[in-house]
PDBQT receptor file of N, H, CA, C and O in Angstrom, charges set to zero:
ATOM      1  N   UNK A   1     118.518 -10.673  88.746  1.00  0.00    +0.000 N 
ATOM      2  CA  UNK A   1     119.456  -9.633  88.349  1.00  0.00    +0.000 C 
ATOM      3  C   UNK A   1     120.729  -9.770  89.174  1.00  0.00    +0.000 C 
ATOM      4  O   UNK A   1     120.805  -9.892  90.397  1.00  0.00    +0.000 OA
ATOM      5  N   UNK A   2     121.676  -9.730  88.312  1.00  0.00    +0.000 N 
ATOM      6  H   UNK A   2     121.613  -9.631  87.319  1.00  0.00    +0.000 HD
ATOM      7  CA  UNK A   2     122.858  -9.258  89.586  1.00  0.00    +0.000 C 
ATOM      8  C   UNK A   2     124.196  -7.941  89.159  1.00  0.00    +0.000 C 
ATOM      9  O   UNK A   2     124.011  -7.272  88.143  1.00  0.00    +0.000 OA
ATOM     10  N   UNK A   3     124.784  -7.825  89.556  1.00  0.00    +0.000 N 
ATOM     11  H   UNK A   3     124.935  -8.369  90.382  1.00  0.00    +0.000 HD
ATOM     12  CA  UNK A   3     125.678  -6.436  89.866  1.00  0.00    +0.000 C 
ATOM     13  C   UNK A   3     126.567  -6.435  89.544  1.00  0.00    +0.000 C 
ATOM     14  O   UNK A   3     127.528  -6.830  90.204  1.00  0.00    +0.000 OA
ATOM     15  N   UNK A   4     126.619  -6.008  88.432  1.00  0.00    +0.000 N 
ATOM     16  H   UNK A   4     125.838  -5.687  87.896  1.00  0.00    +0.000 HD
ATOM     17  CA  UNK A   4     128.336  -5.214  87.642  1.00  0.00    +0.000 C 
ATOM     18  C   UNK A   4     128.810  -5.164  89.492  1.00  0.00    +0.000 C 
ATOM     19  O   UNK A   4     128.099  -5.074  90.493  1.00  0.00    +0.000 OA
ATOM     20  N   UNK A   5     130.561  -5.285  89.296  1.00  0.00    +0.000 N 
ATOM     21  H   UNK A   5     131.138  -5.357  88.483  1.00  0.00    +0.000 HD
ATOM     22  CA  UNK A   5     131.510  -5.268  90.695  1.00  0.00    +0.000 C 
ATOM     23  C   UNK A   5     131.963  -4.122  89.631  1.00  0.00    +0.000 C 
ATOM     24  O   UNK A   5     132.745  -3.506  90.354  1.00  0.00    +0.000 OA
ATOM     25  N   UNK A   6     131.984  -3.410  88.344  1.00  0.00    +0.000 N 
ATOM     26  H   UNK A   6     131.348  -3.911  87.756  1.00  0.00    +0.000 HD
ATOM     27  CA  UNK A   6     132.422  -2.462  88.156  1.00  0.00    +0.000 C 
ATOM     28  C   UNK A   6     131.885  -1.133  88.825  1.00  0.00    +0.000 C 
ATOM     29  O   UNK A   6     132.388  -0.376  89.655  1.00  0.00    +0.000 OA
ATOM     30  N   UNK A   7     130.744  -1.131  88.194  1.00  0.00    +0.000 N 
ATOM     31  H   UNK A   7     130.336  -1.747  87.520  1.00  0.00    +0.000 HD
ATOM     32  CA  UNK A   7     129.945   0.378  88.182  1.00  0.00    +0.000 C 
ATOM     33  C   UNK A   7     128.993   0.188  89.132  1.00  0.00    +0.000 C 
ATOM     34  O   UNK A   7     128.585   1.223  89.660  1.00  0.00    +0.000 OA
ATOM     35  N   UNK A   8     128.276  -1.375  89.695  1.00  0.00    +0.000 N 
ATOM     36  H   UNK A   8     128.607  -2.215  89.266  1.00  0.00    +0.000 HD
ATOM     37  CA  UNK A   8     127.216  -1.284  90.581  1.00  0.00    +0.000 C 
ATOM     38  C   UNK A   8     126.048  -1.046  89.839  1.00  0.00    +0.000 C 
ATOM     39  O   UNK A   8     125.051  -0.689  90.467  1.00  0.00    +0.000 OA
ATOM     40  N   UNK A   9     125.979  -1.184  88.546  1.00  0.00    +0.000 N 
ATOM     41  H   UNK A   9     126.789  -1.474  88.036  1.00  0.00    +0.000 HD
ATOM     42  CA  UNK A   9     124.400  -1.610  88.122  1.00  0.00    +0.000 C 
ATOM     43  C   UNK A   9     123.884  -2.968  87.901  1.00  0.00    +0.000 C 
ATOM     44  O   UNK A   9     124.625  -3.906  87.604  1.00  0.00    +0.000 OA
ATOM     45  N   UNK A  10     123.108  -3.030  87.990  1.00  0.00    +0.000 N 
ATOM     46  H   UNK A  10     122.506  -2.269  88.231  1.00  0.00    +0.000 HD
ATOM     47  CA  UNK A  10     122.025  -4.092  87.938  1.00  0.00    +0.000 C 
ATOM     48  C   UNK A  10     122.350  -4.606  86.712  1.00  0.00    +0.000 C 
ATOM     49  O   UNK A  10     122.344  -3.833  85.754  1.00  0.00    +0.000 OA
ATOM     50  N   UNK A  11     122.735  -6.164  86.495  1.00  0.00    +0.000 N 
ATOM     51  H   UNK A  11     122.740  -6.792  87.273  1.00  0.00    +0.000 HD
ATOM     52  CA  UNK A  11     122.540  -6.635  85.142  1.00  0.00    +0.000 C 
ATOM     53  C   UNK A  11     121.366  -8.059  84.653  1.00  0.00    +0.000 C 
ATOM     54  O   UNK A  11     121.516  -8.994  85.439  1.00  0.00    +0.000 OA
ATOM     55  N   UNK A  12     120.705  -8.239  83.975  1.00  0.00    +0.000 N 
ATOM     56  H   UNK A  12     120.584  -7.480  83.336  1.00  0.00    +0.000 HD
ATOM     57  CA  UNK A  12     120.181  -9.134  83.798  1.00  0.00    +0.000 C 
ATOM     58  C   UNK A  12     121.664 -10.137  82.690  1.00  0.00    +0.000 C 
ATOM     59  O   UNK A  12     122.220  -9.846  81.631  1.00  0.00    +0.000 OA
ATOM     60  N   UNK A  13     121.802 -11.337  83.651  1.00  0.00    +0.000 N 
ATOM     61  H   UNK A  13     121.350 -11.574  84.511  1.00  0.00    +0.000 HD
ATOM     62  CA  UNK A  13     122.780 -12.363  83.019  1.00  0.00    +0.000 C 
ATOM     63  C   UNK A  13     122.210 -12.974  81.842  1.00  0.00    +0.000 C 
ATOM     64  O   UNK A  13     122.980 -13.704  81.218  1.00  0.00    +0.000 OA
ATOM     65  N   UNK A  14     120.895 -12.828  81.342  1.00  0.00    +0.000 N 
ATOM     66  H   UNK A  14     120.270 -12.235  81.849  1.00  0.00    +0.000 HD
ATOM     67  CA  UNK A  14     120.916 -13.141  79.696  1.00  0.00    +0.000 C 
ATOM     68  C   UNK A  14     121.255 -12.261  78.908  1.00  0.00    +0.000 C 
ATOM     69  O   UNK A  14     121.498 -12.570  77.742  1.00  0.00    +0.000 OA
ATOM     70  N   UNK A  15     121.364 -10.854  79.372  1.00  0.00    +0.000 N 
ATOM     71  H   UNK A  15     121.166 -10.602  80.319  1.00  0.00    +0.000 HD
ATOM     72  CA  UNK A  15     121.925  -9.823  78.172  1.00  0.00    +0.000 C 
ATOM     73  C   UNK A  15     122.934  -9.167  79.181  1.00  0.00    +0.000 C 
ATOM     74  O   UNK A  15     122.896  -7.967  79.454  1.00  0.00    +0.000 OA
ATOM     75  N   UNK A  16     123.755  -9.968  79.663  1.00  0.00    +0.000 N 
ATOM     76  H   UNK A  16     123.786 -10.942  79.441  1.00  0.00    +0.000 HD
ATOM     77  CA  UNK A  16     125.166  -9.090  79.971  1.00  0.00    +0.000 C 
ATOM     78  C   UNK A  16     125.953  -8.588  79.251  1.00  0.00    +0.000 C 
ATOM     79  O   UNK A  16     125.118  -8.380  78.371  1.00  0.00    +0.000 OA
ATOM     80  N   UNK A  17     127.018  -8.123  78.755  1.00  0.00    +0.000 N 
ATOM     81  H   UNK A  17     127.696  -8.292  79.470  1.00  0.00    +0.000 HD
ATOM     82  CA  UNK A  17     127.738  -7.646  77.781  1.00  0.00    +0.000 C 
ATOM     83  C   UNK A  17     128.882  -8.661  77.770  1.00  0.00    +0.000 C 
ATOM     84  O   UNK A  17     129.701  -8.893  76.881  1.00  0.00    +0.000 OA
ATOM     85  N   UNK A  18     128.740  -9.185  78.930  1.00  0.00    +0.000 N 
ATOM     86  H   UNK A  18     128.075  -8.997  79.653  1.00  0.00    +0.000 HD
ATOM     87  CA  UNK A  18     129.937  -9.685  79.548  1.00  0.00    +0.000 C 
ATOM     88  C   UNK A  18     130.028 -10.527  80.597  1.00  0.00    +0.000 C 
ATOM     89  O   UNK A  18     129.284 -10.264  81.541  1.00  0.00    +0.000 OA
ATOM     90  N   UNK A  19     131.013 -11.839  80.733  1.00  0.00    +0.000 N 
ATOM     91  H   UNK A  19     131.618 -12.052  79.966  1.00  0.00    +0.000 HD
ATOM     92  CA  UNK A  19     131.094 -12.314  82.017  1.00  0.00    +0.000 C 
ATOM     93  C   UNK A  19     132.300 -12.761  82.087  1.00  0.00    +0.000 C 
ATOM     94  O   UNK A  19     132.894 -12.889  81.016  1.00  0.00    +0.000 OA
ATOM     95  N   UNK A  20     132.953 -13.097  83.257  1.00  0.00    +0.000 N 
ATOM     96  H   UNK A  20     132.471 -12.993  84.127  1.00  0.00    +0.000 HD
ATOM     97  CA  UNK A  20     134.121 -13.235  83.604  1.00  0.00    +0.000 C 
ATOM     98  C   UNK A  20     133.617 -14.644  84.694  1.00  0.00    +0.000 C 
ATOM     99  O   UNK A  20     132.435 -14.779  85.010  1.00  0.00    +0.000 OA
ATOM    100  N   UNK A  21     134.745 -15.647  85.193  1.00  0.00    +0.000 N 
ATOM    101  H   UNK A  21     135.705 -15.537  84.936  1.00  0.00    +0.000 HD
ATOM    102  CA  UNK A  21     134.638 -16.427  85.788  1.00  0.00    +0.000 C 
ATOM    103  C   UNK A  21     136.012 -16.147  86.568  1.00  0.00    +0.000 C 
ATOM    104  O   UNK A  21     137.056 -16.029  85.927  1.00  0.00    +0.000 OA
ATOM    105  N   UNK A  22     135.987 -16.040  88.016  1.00  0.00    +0.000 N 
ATOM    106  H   UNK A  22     135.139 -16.136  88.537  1.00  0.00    +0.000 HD
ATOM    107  CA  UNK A  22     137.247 -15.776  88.811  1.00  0.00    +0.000 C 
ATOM    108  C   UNK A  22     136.875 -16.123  90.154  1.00  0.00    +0.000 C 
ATOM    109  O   UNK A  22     135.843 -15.659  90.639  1.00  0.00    +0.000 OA
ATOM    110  N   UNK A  23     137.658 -16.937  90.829  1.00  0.00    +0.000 N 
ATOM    111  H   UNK A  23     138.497 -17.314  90.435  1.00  0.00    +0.000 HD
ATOM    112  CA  UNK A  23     137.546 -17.586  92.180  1.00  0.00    +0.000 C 
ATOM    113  C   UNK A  23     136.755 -18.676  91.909  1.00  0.00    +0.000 C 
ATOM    114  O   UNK A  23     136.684 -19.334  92.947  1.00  0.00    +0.000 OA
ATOM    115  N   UNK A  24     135.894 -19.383  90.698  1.00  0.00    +0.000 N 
ATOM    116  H   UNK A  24     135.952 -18.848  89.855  1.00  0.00    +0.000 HD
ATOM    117  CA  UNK A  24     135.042 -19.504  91.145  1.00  0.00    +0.000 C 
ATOM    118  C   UNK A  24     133.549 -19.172  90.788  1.00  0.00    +0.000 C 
ATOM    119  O   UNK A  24     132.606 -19.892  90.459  1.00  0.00    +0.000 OA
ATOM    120  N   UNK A  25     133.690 -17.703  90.989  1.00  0.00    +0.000 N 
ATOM    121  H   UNK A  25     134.456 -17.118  91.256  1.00  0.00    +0.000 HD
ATOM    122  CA  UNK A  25     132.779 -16.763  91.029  1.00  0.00    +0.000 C 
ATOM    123  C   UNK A  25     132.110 -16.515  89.615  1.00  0.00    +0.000 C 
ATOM    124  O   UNK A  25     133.084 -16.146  88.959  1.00  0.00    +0.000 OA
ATOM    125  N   UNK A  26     131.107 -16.499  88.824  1.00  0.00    +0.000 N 
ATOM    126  H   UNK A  26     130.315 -16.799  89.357  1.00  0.00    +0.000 HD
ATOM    127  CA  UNK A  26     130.743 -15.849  88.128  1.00  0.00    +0.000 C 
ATOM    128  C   UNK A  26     130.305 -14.845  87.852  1.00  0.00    +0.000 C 
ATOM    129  O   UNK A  26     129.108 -14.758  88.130  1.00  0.00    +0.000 OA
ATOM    130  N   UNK A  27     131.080 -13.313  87.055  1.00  0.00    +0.000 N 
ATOM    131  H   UNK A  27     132.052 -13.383  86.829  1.00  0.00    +0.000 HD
ATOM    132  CA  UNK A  27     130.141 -11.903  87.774  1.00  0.00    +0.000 C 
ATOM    133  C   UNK A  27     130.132 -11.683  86.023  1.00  0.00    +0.000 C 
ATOM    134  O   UNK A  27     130.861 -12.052  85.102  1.00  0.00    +0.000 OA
ATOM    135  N   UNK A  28     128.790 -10.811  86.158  1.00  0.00    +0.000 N 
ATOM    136  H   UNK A  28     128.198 -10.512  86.906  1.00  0.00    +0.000 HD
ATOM    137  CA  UNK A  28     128.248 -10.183  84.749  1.00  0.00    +0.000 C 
ATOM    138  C   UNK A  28     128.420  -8.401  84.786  1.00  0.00    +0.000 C 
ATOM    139  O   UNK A  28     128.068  -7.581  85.633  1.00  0.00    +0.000 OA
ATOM    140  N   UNK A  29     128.813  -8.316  84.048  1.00  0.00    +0.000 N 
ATOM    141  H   UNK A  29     129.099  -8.983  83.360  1.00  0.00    +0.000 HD
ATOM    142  CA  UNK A  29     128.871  -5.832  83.109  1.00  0.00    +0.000 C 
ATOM    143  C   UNK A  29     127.934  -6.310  82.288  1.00  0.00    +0.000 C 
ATOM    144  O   UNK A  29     127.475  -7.232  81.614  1.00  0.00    +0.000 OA
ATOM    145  N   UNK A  30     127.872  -5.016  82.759  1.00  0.00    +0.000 N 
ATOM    146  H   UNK A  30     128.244  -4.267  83.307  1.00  0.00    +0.000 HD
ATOM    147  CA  UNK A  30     126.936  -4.379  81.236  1.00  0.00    +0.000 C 
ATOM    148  C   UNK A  30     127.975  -3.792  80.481  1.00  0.00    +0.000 C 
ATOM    149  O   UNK A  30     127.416  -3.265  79.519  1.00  0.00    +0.000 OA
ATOM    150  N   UNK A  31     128.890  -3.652  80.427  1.00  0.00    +0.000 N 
ATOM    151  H   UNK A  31     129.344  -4.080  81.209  1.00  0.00    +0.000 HD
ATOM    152  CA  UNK A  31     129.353  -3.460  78.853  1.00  0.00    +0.000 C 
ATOM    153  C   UNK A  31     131.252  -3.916  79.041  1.00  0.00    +0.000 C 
ATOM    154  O   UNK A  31     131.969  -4.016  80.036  1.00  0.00    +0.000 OA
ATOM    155  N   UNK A  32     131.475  -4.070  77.766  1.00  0.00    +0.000 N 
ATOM    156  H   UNK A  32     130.892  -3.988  76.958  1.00  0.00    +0.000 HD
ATOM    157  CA  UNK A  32     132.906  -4.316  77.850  1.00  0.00    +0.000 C 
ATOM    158  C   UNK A  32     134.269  -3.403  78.508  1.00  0.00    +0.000 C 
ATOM    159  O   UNK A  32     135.393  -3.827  78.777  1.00  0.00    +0.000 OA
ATOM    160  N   UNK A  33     133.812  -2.252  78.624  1.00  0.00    +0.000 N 
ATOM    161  H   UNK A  33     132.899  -1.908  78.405  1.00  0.00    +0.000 HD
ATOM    162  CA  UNK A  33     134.271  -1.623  79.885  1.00  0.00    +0.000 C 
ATOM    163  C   UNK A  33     134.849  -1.944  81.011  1.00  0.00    +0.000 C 
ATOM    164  O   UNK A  33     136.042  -2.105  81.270  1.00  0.00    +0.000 OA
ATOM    165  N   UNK A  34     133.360  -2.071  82.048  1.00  0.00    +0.000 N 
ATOM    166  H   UNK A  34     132.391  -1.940  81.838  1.00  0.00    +0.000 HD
ATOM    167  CA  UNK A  34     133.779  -2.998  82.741  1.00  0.00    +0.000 C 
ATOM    168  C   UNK A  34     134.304  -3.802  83.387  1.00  0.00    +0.000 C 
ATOM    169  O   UNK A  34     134.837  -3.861  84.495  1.00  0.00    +0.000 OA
ATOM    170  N   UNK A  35     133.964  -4.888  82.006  1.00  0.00    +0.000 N 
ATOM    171  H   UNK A  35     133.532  -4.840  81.105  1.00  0.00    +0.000 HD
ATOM    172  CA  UNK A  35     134.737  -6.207  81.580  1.00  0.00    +0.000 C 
ATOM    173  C   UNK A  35     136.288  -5.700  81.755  1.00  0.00    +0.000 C 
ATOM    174  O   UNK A  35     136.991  -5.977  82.726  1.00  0.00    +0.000 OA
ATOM    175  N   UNK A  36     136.586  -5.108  80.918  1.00  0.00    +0.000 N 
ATOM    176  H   UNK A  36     136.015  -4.883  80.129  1.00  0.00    +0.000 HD
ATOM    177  CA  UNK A  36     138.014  -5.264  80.813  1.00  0.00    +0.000 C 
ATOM    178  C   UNK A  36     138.640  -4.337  82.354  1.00  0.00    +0.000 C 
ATOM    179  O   UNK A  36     139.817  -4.559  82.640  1.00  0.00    +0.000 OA
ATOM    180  N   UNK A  37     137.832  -3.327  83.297  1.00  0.00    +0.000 N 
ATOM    181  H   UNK A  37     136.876  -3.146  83.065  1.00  0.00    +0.000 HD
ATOM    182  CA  UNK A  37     138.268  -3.094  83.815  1.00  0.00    +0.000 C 
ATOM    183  C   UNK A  37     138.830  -4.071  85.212  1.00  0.00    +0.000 C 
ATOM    184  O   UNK A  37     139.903  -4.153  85.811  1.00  0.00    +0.000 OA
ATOM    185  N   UNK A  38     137.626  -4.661  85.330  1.00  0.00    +0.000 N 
ATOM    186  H   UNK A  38     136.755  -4.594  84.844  1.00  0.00    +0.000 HD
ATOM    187  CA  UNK A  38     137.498  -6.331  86.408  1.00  0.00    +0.000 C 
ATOM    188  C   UNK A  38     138.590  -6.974  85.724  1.00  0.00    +0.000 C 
ATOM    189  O   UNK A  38     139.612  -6.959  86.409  1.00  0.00    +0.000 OA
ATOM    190  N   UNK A  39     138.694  -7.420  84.829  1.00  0.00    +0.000 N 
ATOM    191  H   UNK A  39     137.863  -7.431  84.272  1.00  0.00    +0.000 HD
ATOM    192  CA  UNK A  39     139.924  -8.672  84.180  1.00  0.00    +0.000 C 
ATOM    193  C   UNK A  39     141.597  -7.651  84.761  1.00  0.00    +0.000 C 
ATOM    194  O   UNK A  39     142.630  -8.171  85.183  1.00  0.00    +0.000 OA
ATOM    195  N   UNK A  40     141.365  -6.349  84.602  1.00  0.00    +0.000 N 
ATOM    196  H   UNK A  40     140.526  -5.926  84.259  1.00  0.00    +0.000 HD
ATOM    197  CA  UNK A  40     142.639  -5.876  84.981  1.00  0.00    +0.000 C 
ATOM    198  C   UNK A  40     142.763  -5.718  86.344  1.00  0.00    +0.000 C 
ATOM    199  O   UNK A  40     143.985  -5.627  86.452  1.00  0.00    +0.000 OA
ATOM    200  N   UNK A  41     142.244  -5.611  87.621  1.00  0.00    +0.000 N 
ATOM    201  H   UNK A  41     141.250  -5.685  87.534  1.00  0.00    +0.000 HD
ATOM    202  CA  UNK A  41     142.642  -5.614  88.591  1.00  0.00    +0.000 C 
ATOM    203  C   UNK A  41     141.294  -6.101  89.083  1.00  0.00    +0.000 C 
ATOM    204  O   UNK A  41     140.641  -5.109  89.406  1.00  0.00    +0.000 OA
ATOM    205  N   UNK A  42     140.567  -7.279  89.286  1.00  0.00    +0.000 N 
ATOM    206  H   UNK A  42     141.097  -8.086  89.023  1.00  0.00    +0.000 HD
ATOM    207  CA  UNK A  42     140.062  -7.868  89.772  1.00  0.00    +0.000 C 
ATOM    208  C   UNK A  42     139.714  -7.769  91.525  1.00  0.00    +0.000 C 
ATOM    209  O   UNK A  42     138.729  -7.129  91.892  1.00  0.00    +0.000 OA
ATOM    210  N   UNK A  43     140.540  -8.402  92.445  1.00  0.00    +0.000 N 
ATOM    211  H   UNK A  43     141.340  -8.922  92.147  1.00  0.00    +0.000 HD
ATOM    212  CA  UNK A  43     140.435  -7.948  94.184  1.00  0.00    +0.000 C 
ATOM    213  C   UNK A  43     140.196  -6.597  94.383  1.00  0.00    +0.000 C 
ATOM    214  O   UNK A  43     140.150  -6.126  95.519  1.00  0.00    +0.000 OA
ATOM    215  N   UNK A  44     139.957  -5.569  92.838  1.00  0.00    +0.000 N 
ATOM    216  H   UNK A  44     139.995  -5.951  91.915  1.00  0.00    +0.000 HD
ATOM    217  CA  UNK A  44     139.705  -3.935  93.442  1.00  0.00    +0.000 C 
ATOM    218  C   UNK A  44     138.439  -4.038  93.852  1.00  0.00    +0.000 C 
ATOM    219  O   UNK A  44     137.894  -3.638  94.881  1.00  0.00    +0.000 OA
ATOM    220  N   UNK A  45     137.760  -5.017  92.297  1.00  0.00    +0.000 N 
ATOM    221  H   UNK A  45     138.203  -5.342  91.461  1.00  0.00    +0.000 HD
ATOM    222  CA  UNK A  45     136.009  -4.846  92.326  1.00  0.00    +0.000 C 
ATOM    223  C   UNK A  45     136.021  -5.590  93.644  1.00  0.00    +0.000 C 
ATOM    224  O   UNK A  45     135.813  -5.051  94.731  1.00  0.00    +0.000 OA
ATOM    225  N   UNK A  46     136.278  -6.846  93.464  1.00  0.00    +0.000 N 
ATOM    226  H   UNK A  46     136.447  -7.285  92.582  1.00  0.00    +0.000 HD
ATOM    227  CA  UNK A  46     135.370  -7.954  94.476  1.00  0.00    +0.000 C 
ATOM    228  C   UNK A  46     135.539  -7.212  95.586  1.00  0.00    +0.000 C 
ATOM    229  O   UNK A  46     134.451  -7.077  96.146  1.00  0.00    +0.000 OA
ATOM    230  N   UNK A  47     136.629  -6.537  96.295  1.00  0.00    +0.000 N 
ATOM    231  H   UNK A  47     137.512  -6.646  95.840  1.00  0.00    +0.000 HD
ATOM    232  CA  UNK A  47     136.647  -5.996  97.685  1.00  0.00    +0.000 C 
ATOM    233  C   UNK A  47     135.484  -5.427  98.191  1.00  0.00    +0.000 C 
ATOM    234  O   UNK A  47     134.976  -5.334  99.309  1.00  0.00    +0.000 OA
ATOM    235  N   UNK A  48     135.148  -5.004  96.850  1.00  0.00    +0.000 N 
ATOM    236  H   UNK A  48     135.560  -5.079  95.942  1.00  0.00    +0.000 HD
ATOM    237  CA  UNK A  48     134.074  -3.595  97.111  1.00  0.00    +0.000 C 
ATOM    238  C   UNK A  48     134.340  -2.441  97.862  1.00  0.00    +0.000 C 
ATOM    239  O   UNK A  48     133.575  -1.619  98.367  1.00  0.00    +0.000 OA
ATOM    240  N   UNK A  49     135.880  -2.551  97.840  1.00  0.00    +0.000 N 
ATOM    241  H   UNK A  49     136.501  -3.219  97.430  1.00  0.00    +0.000 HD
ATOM    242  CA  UNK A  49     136.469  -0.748  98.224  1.00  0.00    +0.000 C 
ATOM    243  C   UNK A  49     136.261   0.501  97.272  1.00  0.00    +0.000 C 
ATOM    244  O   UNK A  49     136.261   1.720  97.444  1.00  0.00    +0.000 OA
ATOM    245  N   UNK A  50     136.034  -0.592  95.877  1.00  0.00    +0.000 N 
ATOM    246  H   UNK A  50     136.034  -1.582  95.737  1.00  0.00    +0.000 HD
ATOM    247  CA  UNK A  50     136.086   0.439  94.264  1.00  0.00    +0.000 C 
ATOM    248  C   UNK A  50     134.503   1.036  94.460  1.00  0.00    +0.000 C 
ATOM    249  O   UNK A  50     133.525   0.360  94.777  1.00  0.00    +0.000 OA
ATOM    250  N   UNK A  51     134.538   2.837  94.114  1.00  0.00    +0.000 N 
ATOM    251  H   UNK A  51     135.333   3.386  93.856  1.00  0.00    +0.000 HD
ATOM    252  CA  UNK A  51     133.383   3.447  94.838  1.00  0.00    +0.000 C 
ATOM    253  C   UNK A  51     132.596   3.053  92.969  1.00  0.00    +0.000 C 
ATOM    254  O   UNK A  51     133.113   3.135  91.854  1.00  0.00    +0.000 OA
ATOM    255  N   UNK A  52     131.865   2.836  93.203  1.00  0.00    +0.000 N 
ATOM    256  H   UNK A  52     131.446   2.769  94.109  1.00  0.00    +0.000 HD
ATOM    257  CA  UNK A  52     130.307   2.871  91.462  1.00  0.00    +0.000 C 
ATOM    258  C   UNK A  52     131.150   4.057  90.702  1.00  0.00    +0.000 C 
ATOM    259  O   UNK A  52     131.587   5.132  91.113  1.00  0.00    +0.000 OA
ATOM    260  N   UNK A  53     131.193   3.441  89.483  1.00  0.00    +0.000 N 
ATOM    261  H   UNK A  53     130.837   2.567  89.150  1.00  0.00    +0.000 HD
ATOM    262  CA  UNK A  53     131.991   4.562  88.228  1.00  0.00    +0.000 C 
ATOM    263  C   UNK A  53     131.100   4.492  86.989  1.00  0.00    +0.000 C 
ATOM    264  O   UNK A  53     131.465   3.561  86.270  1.00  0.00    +0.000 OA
ATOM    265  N   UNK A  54     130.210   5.062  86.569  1.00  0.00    +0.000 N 
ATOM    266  H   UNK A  54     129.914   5.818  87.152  1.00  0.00    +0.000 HD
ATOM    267  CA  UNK A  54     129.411   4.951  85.610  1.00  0.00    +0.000 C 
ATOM    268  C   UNK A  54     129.695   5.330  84.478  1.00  0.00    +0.000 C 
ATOM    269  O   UNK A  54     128.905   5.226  83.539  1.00  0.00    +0.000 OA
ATOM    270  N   UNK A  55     131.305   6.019  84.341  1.00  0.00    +0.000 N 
ATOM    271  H   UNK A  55     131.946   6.103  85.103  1.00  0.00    +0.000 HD
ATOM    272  CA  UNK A  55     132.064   5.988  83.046  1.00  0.00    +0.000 C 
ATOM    273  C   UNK A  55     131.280   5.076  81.625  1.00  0.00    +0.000 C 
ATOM    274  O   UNK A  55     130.723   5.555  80.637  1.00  0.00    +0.000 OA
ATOM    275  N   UNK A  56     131.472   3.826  81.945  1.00  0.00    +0.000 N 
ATOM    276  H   UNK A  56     131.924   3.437  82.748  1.00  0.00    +0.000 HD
ATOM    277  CA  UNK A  56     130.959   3.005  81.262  1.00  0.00    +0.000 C 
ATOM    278  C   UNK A  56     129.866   3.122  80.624  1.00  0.00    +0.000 C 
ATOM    279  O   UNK A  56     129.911   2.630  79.497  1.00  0.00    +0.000 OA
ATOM    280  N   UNK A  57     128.569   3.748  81.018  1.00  0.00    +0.000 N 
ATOM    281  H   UNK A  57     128.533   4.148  81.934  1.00  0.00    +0.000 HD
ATOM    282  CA  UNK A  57     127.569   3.591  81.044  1.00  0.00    +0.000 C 
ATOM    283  C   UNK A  57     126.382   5.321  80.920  1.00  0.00    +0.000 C 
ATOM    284  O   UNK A  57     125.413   5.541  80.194  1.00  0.00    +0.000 OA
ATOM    285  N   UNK A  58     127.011   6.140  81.893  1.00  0.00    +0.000 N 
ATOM    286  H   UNK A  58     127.799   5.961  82.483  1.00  0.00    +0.000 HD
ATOM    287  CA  UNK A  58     126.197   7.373  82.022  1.00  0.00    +0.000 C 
ATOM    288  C   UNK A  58     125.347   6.645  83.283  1.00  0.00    +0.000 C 
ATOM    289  O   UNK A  58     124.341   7.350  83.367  1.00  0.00    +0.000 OA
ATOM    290  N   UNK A  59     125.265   5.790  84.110  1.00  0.00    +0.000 N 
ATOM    291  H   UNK A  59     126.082   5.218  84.041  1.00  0.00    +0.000 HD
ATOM    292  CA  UNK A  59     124.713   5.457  84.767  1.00  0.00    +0.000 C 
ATOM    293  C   UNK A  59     123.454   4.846  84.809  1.00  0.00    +0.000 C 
ATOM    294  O   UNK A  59     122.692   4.701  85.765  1.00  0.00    +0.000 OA
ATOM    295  N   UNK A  60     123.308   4.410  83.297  1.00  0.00    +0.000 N 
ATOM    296  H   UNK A  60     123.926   4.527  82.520  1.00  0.00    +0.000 HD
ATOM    297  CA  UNK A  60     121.511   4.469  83.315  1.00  0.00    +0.000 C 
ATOM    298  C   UNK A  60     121.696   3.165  82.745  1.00  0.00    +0.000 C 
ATOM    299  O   UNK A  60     120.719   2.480  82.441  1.00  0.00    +0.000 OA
TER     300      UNK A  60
């Protein structure tokens, strides 16, 4: 499993919604949300200053 840098949930990378490739790095969302929020300011997620936003999701 690894971790939305959006919201901080758990994703399994065969049913991500989503992946992005940056630095390098490959990170997976669960939903296009997310996605598009990472593609718009990117160094917010990776810092990990951005506090878990479950907007996306309801958290579950």
């Amino acid at each position: 499993m690894m971790i939305d840098p959006v919201c901080k949930m758990k994703v399994d990378p065969d049913k991500a919604a989503a992946k992005e490739v940056h630095a390098g790095q490959i990170y997976y969302f669960c939903s296009e949300i997310c996605h598009k929020s990472f593609v718009a300011e990117p160094e917010k997620y990776i810092s990990g200053g951005a506090p878990a936003d479950h907007a996306c999701c309801g958290g579950h």
